[in-house]
C-alpha positions in Angstrom: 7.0 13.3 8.2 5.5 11.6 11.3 4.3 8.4 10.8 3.7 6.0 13.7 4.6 2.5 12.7 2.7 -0.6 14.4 3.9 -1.8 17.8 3.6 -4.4 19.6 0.0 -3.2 21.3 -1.0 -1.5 18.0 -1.0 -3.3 14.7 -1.3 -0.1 12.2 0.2 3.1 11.3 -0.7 6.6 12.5 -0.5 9.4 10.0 -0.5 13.2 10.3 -4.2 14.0 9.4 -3.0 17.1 8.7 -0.6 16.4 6.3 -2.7 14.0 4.7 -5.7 15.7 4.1 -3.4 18.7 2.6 -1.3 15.9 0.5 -4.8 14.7 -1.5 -3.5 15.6 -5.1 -3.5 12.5 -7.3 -0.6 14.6 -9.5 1.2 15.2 -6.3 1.4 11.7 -5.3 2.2 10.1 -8.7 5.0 12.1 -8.3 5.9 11.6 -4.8 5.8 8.0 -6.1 8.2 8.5 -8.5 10.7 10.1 -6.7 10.0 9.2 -3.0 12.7 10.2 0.0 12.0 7.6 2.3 9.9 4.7 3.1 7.9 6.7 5.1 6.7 9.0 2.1 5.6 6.0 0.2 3.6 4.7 3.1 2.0 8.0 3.3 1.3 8.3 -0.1 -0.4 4.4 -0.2 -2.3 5.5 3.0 -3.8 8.3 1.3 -4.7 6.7 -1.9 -6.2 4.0 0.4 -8.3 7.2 2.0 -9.2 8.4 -1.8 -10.4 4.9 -2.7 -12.2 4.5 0.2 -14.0 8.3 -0.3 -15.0 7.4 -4.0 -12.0 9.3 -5.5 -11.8 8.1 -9.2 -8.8 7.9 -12.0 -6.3 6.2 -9.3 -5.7 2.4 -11.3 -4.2 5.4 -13.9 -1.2 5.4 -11.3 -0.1 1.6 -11.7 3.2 2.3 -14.0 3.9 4.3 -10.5 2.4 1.6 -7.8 3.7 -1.5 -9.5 7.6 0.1 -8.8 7.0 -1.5 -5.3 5.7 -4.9 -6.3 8.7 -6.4 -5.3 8.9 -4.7 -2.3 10.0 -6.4 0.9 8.6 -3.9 3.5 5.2 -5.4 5.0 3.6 -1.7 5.2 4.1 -1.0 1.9 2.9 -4.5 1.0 -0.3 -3.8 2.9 -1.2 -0.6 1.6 -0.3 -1.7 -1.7 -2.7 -4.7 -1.6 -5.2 -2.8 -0.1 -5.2 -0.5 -3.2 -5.2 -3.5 -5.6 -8.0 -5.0 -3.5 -10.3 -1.4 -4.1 -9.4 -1.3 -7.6 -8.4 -4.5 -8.9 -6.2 -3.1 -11.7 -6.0 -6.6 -13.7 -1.6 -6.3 -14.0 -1.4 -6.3 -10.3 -2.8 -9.8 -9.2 0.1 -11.6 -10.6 2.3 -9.7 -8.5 0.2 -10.3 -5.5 0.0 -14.0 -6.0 4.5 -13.2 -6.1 3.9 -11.1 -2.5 2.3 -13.7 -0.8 4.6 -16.8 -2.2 7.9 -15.0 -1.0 6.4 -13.9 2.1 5.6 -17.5 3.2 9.4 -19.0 1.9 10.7 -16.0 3.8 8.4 -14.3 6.0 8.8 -10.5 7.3 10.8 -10.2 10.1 10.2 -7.3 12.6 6.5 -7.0 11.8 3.4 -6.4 14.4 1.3 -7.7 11.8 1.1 -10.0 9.0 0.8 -8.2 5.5 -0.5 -11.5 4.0 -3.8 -11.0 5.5 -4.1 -8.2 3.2 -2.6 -9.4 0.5 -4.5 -12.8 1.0 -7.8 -10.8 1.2 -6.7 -9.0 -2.3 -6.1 -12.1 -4.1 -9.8 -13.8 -2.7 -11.2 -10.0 -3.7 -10.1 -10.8 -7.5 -11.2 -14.3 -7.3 -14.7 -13.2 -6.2 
């Protein structure tokens, strides 16, 4: 897996296009989801159901049971992809838990970070408000 992680003088991730594009299975990535070997494969697997959402792909809100695993997740790339996804599909379970991401991000924010996941996260939230 080669995933490029923001730095300092670049405030996203860079994926294996590549890999992505072959990865575009919804089955695949439920699974993935399920039983993920790293960090770094759940990232992936958030970016590219980000990419689906954003192409039109439909029947991704059916893959909250496997998303909402990482709700309570402290890593702020998983945090933003995840928001992200709840933003494009605002699956009605998942803004609770958004409204919990940004809460204990502001009592304890992310250390380490080149970006602040509760700009997504914030946007989410204003998307379901809307």
């Amino acid at each position: 897996m080669s995933i490029s992680y923001p730095n300092r003088y670049r405030n996203y991730c860079l994926f294996d296009e590549n890999r992505v594009s072959a990865r575009k299975n919804l089955e695949n990535i439920r699974a993935s989801l399920k039983n993920p070997d790293s960090e770094d494969e759940v990232v992936e697997d958030l970016y590219i159901l980000n990419k689906m959402l954003d192409g039109g792909e439909k029947g991704i809100e059916t893959l909250y049971p496997e998303l909402s695993v990482y709700n309570n997740t402290t890593s702020p790339n998983i945090q933003t992809y995840l928001a992200g996804i709840y933003r494009k599909t605002k699956i009605p379970d998942a803004f609770g838990p958004l409204i919990s991401m940004l809460i204990k991000n502001s009592i304890n924010p992310p250390q380490n970070a080149n970006f602040d996941p509760n700009e997504e996260i914030g946007g989410a939230i204003l998307e379901y408000l809307a």
